[in-house]
TORVO-615967 format. One record per residue: x, y, z of N, C-alpha, C in turn; residue in one letter. Coordinates in steps of 0.2 Angstrom, whole numbers, plus 5000, padded with zeros to 4 digits. Example, Ala and Ser with C-alpha at 12.3 -4.5 7.8 and 13.67 -1.06 7.14 Angstrom:
506649725039506249785039506649845039A
506449895035506849955036506450005039S
END
This chain:
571649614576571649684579572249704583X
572649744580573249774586573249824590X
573749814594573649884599573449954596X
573949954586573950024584573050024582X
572849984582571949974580571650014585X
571750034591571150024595571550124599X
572050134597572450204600571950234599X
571350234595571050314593570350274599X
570350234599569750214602569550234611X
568850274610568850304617568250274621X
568450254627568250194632567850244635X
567550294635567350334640566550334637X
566450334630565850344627565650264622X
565950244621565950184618565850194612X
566050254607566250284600566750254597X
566950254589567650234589567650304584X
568150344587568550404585568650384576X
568750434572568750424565569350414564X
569850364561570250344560570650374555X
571150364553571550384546571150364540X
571350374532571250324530571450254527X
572050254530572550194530572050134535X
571850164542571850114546570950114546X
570550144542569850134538569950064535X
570450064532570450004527570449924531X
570849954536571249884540570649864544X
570249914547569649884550569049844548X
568849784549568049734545567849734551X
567249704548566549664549566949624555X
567149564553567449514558567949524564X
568249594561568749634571568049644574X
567749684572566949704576566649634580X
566549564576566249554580566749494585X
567249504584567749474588567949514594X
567349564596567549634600567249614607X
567349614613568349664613568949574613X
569549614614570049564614570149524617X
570549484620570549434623571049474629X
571049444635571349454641571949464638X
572549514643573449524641573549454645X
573949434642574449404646574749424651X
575249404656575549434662576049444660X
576349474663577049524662577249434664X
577949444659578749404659579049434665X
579449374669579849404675580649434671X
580649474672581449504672582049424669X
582349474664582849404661583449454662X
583849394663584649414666584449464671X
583849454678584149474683584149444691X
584449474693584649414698584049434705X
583749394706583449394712583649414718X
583449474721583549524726583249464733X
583949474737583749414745583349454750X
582949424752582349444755582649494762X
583349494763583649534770583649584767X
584049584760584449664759583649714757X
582849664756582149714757582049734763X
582249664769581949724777582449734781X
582849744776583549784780583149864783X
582949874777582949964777582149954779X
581849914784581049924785581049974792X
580650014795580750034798580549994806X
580349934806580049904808580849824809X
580649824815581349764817581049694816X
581149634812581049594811581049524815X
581049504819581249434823580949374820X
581249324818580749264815581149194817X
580349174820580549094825580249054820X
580848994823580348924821579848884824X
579648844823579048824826579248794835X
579948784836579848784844580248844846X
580248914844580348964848581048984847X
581348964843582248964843582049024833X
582549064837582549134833583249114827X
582449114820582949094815583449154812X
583149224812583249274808583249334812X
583549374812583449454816583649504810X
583249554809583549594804583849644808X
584349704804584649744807584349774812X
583949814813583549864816583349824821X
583249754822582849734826583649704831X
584049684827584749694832584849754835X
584749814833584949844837584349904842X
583849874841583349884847583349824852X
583349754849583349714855584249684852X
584649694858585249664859585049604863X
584649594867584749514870584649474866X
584249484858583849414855584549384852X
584849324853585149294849585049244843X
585149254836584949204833585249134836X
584749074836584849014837584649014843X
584649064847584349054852583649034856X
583149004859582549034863582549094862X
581849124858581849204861581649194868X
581149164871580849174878581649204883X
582149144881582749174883582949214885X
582649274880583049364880582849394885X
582349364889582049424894581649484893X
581649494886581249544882580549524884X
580149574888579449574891578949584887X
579149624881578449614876578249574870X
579049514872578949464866578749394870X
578249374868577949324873577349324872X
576849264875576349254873575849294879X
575349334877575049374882575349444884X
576049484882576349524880575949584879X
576149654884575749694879576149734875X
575749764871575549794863576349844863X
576349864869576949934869577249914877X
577949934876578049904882578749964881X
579149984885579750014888580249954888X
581049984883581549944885582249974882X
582549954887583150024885583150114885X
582450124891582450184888582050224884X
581950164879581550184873580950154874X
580350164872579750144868579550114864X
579550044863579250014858578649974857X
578249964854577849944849577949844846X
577549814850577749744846577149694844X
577149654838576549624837576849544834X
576549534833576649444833576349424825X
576649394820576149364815576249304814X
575749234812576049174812576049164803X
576649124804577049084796576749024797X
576948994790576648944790577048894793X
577048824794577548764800577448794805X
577048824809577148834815577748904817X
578048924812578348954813578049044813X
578249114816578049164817578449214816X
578349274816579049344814578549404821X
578849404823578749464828579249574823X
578649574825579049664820578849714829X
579449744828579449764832579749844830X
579349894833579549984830579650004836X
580050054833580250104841579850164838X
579350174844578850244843579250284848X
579650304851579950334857579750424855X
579850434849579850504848579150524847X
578750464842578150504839577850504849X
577950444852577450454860577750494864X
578150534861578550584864578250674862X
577950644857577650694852577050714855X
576650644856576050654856575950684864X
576350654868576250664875576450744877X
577050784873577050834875576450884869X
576150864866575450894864574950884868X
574750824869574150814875574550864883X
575050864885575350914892575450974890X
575451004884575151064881574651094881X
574151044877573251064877573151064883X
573551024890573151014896573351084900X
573951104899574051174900573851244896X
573751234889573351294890572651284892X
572251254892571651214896571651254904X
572251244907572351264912572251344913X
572751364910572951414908572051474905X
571751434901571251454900570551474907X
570651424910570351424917570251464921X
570951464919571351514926570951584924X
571251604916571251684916570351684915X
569851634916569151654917568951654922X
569251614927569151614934569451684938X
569951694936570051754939569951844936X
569651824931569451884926568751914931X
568251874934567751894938568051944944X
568251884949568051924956568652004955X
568252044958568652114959568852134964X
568652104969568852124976569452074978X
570052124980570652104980570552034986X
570452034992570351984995569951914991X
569751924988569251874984569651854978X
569951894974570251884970571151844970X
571351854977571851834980571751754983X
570951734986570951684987570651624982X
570551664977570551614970571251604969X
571651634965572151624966572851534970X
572651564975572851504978572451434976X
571851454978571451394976571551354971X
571451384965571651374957572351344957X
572951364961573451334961573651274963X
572951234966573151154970572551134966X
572551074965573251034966573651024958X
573551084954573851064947574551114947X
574851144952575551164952575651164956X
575151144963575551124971575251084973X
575451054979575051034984574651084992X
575351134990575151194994575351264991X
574951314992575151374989575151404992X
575451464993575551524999575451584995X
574851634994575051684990575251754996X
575751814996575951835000575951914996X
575451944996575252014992575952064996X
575852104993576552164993576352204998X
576852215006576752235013576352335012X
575752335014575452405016575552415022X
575952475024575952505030576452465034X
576652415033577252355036577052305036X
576352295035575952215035575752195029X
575952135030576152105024575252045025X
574852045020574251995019574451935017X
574151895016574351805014573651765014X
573851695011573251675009573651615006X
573251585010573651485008573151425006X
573151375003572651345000573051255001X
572951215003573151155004572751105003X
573251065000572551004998572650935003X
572550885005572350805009571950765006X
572450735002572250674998571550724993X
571050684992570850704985570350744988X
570150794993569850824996569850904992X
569450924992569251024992569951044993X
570251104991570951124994570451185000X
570851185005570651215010571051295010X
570651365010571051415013571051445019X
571351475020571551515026572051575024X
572051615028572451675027572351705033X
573151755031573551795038573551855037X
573951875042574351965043574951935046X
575551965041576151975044576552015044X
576952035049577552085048578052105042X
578152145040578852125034579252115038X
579352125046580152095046580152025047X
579551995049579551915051579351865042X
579551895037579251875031579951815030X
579951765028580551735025580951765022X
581651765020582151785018581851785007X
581851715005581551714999581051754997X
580351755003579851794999580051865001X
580451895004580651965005580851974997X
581351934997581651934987581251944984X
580851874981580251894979579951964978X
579751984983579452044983579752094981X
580352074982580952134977580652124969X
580552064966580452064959581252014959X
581551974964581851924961581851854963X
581551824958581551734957582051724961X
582051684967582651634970582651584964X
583351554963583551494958583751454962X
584151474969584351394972583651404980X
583451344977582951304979582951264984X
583451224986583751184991583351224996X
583651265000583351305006582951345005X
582251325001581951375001581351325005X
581251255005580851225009580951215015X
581751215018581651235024581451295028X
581451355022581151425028580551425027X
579951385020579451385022579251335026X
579351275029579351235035579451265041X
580051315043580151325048579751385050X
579251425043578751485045578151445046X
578151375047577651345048577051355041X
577151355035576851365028576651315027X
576951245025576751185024576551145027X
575751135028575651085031575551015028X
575750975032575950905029576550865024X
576950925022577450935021578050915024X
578750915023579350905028579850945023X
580350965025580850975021581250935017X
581350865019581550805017581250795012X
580550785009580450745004580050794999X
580150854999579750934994580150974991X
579650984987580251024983579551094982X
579851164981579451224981579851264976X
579551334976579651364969579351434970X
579651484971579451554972579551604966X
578751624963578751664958578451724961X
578951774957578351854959577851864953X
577651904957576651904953576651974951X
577051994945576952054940576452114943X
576552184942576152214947576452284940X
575952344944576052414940576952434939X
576952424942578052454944578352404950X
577852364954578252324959577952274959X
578052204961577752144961577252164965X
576552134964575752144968576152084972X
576452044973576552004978577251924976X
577051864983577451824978576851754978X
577051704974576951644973577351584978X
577351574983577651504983577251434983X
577351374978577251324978577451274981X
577251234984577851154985577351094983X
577651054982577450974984577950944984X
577750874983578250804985578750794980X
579250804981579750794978579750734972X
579150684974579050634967578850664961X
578550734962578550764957578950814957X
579550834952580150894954579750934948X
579650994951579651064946580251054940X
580151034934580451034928580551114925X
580951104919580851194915580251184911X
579651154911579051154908578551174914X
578651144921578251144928578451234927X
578951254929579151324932578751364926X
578951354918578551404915577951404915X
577751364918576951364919576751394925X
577051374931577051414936577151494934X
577751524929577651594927577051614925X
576851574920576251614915575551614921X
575351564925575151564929575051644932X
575951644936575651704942575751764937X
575951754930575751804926574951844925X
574551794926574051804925573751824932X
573851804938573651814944573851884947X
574451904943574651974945574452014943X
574152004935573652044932572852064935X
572851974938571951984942572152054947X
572652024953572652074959572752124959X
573252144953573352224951572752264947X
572352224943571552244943571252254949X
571052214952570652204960570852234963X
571552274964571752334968571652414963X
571552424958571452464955570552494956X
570452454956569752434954569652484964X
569752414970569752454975569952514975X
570552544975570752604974570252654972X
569952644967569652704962568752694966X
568652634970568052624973567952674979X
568652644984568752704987568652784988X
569052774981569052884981568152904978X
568252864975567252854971567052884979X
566752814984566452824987566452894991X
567252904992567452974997567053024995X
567153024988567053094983566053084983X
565953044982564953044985564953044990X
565153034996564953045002565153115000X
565553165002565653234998564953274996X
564553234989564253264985563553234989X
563253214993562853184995562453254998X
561953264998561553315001561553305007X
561753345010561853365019561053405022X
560953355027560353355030560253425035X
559753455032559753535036559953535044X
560253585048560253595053559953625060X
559953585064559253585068559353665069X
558753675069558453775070557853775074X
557853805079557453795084556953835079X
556253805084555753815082555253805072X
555853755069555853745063556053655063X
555553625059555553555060555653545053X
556253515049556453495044556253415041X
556153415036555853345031556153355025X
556553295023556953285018557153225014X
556953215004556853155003557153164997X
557353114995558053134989558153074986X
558053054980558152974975558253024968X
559253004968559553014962559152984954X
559553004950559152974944559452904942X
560352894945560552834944560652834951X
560252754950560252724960560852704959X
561252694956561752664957562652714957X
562452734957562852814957562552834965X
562152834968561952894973562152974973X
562252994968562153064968561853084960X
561753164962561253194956561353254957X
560853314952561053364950560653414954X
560153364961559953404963560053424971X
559953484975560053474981559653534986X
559853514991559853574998560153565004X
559853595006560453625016560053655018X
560553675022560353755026560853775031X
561053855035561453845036561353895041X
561453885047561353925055561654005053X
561154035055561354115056561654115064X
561954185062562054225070561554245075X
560954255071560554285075559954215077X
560054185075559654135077559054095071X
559054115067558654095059559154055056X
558954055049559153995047559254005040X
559553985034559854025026559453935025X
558953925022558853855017558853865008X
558953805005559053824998558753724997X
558653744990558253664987558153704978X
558653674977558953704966559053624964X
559053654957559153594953559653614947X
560153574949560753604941560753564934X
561053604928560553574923561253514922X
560753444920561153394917561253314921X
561553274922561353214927562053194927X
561853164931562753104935563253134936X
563853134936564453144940564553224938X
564553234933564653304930564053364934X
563553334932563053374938563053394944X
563453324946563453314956564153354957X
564653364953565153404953564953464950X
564653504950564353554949563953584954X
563353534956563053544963563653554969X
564053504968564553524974565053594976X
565153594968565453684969564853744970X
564253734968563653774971563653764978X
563553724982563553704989564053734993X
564853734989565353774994565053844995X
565153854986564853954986564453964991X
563753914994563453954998563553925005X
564053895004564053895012564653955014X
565153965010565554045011565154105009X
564654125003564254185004563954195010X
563554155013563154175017563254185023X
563954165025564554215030564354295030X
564354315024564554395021563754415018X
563254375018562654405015561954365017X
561654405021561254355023560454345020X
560354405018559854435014559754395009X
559054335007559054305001559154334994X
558854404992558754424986559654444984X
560154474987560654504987561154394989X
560954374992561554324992561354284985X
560554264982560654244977561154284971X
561154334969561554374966562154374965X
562554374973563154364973563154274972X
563054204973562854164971562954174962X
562554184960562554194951563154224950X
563454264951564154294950564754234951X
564554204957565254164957565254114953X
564754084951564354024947564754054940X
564554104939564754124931565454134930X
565854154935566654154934566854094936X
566454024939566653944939566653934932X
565953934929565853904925566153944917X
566354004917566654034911567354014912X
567554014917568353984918568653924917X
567953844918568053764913567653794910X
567453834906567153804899566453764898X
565953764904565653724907564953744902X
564753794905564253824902563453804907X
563553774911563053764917562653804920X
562053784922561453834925561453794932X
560853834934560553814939559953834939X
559153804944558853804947558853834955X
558453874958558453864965558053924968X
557753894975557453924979557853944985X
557953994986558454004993557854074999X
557854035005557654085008557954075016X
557754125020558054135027557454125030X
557354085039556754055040556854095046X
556654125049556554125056556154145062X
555954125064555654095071555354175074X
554754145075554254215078554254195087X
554054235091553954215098553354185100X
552654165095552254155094552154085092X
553054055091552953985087552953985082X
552654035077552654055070553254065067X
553454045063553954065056553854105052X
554554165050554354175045554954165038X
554654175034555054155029554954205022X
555754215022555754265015556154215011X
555854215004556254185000556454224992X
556854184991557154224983557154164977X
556754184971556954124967557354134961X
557554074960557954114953557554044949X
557254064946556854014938556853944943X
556453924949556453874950555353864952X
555553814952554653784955554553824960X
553953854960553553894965553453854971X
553453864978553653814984552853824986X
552553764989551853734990551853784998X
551153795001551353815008550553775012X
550453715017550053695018549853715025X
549153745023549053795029548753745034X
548453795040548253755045547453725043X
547053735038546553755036546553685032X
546953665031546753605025547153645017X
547253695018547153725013547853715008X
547953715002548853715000548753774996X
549053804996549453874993550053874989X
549953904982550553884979551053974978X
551553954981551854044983552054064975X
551854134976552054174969552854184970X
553154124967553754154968554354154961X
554454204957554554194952555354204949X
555654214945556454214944556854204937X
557454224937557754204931558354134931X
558554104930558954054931559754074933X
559954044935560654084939561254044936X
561654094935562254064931562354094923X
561754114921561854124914562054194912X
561854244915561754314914562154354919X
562354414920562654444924562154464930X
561654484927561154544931560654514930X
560354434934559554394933559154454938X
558554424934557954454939557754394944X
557754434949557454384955557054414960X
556654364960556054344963555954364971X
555654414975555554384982554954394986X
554854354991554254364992554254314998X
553754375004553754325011553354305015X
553254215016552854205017552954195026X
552254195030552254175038551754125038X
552254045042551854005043551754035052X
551153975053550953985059551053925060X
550853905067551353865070550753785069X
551253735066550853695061550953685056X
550853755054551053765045551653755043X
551853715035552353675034552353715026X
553053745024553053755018553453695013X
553353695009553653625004554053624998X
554653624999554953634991555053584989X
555253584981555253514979555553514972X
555953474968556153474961555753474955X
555953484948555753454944555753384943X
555953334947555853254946555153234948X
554853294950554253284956553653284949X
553853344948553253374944553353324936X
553653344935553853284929554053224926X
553853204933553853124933553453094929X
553553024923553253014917552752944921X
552352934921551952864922551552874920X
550752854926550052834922550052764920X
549452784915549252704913549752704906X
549952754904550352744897550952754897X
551152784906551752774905552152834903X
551852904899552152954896551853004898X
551253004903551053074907551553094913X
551353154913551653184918551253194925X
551753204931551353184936550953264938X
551553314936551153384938550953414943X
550953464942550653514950550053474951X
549653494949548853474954548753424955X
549053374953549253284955549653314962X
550253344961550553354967550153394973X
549753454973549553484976548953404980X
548653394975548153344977548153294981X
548953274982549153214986549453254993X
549553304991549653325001549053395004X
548553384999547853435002547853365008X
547653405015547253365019547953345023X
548753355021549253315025549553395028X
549053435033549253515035549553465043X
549353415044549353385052550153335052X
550353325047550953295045551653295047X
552053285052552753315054553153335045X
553553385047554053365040554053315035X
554553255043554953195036554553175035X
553653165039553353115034552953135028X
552953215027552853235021553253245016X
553653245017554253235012554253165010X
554353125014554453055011553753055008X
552953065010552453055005552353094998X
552553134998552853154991553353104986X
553853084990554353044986554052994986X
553452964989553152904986552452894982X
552352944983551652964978552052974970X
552552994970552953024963553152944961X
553652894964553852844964553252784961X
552752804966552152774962551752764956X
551952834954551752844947552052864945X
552752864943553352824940553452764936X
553152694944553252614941553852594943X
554152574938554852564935555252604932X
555052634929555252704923555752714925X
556252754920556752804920556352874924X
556752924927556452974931557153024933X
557053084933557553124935557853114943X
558053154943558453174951557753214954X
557553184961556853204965557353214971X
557053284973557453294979556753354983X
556553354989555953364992556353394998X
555953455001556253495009555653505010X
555453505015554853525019555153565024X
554853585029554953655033554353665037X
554353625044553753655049553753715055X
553453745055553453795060553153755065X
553553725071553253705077553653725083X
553053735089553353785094553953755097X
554353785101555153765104554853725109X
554353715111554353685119553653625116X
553253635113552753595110552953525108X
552453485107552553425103552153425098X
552553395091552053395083551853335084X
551253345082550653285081550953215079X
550653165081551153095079550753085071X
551053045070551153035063550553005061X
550352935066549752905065549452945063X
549053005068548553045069548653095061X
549253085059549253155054549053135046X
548853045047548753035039547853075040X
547753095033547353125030546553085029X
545753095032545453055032545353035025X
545052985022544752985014544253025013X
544253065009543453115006543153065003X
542553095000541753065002541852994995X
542353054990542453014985542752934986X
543252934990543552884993543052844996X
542752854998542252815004541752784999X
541452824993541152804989541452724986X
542152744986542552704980542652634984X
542752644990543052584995542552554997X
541852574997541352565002540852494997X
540952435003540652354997539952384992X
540152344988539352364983538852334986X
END
């Protein structure tokens, strides 16, 4: 059987493919059972060629060759390996060379020349051995600046989470520093951009392997260093030599000297002007390289962005703050023979303000203008709304002191406010004038415009709900309004109060409303009650039956008629006995 026998033959299935009919014929009984062949022969070595000398193969290896005899004298050196090790002489001792990694006990990798090499030992037969030695100088050059890259974005990653939190500049300022030692200093000075002439700072230092320590100043801009003045300009100092004498001599470095440091001033990127500068030092055994400094940039790149945050942040907290102190409901004004009670929980506690409010505001004559409305809508939009209603009436009521006539002029202004943004806003409100009988008695004329009917709780036990009724103020040119006037007598407490009150969702399901006769029914029996404490027990009778819940803006005025020279019942005395119902409920089975 020949090679051309067996071409069509497929080794994969163990078939033999159909043949021509020429080689049908060539095929028997006897190839088959002589199947398979007999092993090949081995390849013939090369005829007429000359045998290649074993140098001119590890000439080109990349790997340096040194080969001893059995007592340590160097038969052989290939090129490569003369010219990484120049001491080894053939015929010589290698021990002779001085070369540190060729030796018995030697390590793996060792420095020479500069370079990086790699060497290992194999043993020949007689005793004899071949040392291959490689220069790895680049690839450990490779790997070392990857692993000092992942270590710096690592860093670099730390950083921008660590200082993405805190927002308060002081807090954010003194991460900073801290974050900075010991992986770009051993000391860091952070020096924020001078307010009003004073300049802040904030230093972090480390001793030996301990916590980095901060502390922080106030200083003058004109006692600041020369450098960080720069700095602050937005220019990098580049000569560095005397930059660690001016922080030594501003007393900045402790444990430090001028002689053996080296430091490095970067400014910390800000809106239009540096938010500040960066100075670092350590010990001159380690020198800030052009890989140290760019990381030191990217650094206070990132730091600049925390503080200039954390200052933005303060900035807009401040004006927040100002602007709710502003809109905050202002606490009626003492009115002789008139005892005021006042409860107020916005719908976001975390805002403190809402859409609802009151006041009041001293007459000439000796009475008093009060008002307790509700504007339609929640949060800042509504409290700024509330706060343009509050000016109005604190300039009408110079010029009009009559409630049914000031609320009108009120609606008037309200609708040239709100036509002119574009607003489209209402209002709720009760507005009335309180004054003082010589009897101790108050009287009270009030005007409503579409607000809650106000409670009046007699000396009798009794609660009264005033007819007082109205059209909404703000929408219409010419509302209908409501007036009607009431006389407390001395004792008697009128009570206004929101829609938060009465519409508060709780109960057992959580979706009822809390309602007038819930309301009326929690201060029946509270006629002996100073003001705030009726007020406050209203705000927590609602809060009660609330829970948890979502709830609108609740805001509560009460109003007593007590005499000028008198004293109102203490508090103790003025909780309400339990009725009989109570007594039944409480009383042991």
């Amino acid at each position: 059987m020949t090679a051309s026998d067996v071409r069509d033959w497929d080794p994969g299935d163990g078939r033999i493919s159909t043949p021509s009919t020429t080689r049908a014929a060539a095929w028997s009984a006897a190839d088959a059972r002589s199947w398979p062949p007999p092993g090949l022969p081995p390849l013939a070595p090369d005829r007429d060629q000359a045998t290649p000398d074993w140098s001119e193969v590890v000439e080109h290896f990349r790997e340096g060759l040194v080969v001893c005899d059995a007592d340590g004298i160097v038969r052989h050196l290939s090129p490569v390996a003369e010219r990484l090790l120049p001491e080894v002489v053939p015929g010589a001792p290698l021990a002779a060379s001085g070369v540190p990694g060729l030796g018995e006990g030697a390590p793996g990798s060792f420095t020479h020349h500069d370079r990086r090499l790699t060497a290992r030992q194999v043993p020949l037969t007689a005793g004899r051995c071949c040392w291959y030695v490689e220069d790895v100088t680049e690839s450990v050059s490779r790997a070392d600046a990857l692993l000092a890259e992942r270590a710096r974005s690592a860093f670099l990653a730390v950083v921008g989470d660590k200082l993405g939190n805190p927002l308060h500049p002081d807090r954010a300022a003194a991460a900073v520093v801290r974050l900075a030692v010991p992986t770009l200093a051993e000391v860091a000075v952070l020096v924020l951009a001078p307010r009003a002439g004073r300049a802040r700072w904030w230093r972090a230092s480390r001793v030996d392997d301990e916590a980095p320590m901060v502390d922080s100043g106030v200083l003058t801009g004109a006692t600041l260093p020369p450098a960080i003045a720069d700095g602050l300009t937005g220019v990098e100092p580049h000569t560095v030599d005397w930059l660690v004498e001016q922080a030594v001599d501003a007393g900045w470095l402790p444990g430090l000297t001028g002689a053996d440091s080296t430091a490095r001033v970067v400014p910390l990127p800000g809106r239009d002007t540096p938010a500040g500068v960066l100075l670092v030092a350590r010990r001159a055994s380690r020198w800030y390289d052009e890989d140290d400094v760019e990381l030191i940039r990217a650094f206070a790149a990132r730091a600049g962005a925390a503080l200039t945050t954390a200052q933005l942040y303060r900035d807009q907290a401040e004006v927040a703050d100002t602007l709710q102190a502003s809109l905050l409901p202002v606490e009626p004004t003492e009115t002789a023979g008139v005892q005021w009670g006042t409860a107020y929980r916005p719908a976001q506690a975390g805002l403190r303000i809402g859409g609802d409010f009151y006041g009041s505001h001293r007459l000439a004559d000796g009475g008093s203008v009060f008002f307790l409305g509700d504007v339609s809508g929640k949060g800042v939009e509504a409290a700024v709304f509330t706060g343009q209603l509050r000016q109005c009436l604190q300039a009408l009521h110079r010029v009009e002191s009559h409630p049914g006539r000031l609320l009108r002029l009120l609606n008037d202004a309200l609708l040239e406010t709100t036509q002119a943004h574009g607003q489209g806003r209402f209002a709720t409100i009760v507005l009335g004038v309180a004054r003082p009988q010589r009897d101790g008695g108050v009287t009270l004329t009030m005007a409503g415009g579409g607000h809650l009917p106000p409670l009046v709780l007699r000396d009798s036990g009794e609660v009264e709900t005033v007819p007082l009724r109205g059209m909404l103020i703000g929408v219409v040119p010419d509302p209908r309004v409501g007036e009607v006037t009431v006389r407390l007598a001395p004792g008697e407490t009128c009570l206004l109060y929101s829609d938060g009150v009465t519409e508060a969702r709780g109960g057992r399901r959580g979706d009822e409303q809390f309602g007038a006769e819930r309301l009326v029914t929690a201060v029946t029996g509270c006629q002996r009650m100073p003001a705030p404490a009726l007020a406050e027990r209203v705000e927590q009778v609602t809060c009660d039956w609330l829970g948890h819940g979502d709830h609108d803006d609740i805001a509560v005025l009460a109003l007593r008629a007590v005499s000028s020279g008198g004293r109102g019942a203490r508090h103790l005395h003025a909780v309400p006995e339990p009725t009989s119902a109570d007594e039944q409920r409480m009383s042991p089975a």
